[in-house]
C-alpha atoms as one frame of an Amber mdcrd trajectory, in Angstrom:
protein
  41.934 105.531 116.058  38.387 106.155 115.752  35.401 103.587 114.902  34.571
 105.908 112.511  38.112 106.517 111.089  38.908 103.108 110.945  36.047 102.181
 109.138  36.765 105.354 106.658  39.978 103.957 106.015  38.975 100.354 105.833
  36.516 101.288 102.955  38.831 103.317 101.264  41.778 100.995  99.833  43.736
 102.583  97.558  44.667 100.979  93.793  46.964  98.350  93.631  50.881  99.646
  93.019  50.254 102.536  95.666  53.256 104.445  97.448  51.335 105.975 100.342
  53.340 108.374 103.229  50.834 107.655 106.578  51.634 110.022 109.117  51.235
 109.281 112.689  50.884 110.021 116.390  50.879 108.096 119.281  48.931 109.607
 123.009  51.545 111.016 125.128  54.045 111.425 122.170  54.419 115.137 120.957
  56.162 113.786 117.803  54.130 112.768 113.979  55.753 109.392 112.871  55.765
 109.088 108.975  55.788 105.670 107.886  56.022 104.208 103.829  53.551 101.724
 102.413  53.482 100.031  99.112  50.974  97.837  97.570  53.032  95.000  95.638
  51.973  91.373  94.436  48.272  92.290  96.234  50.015  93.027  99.682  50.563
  96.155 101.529  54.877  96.693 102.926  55.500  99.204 106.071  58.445 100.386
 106.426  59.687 100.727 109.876  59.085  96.824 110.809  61.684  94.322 111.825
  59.894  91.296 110.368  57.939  93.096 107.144  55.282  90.209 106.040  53.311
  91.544 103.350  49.218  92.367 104.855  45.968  93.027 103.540  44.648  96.816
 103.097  42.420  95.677 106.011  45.691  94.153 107.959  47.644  97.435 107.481
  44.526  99.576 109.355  44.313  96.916 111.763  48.137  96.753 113.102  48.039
 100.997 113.416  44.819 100.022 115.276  46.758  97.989 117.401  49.466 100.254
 118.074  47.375 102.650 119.107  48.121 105.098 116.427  45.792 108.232 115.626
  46.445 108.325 112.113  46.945 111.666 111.205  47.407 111.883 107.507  47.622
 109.632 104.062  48.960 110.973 101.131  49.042 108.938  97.569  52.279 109.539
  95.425  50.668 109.858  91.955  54.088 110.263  89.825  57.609 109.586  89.764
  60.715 111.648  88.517  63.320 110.641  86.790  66.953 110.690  88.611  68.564
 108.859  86.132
């Protein structure tokens, strides 16, 4: 990740209640991980964790940062279909 990216994302929290799909990739990896996030109680879930502590917005950038992930996409559900 970027300085530049990181501070992009940083500034750009989205609302609170937010399903988000981040899509990922990692040097030396030719695969795109996606990954789930949801904004609930004011903290940010990740799927894909074995211990899943709620984080900040600022938390969430900051533990792709320290993965090492180039974050490749974000995309913002914006509404839900009924299944039942």
């Amino acid at each position: 990740m970027t300085p530049i990216q990181e501070l992009e994302l940083k500034l750009s929290q989205p609302p609170r209640a937010s399903v988000l799909e981040i899509k990922v990739a990692f040097e030396g990896s030719p695969k795109t991980y996606t990954y789930v996030a949801l904004e609930a109680v004011g903290g940010w879930y990740l799927t894909n964790m074995s211990s899943n502590p709620a984080m900040s917005w600022e938390g969430l950038i900051d533990w792709f940062k320290a993965k090492d992930a180039d974050v490749v996409s974000i995309r913002r559900a914006t509404e839900w279909e009924t299944l039942l």
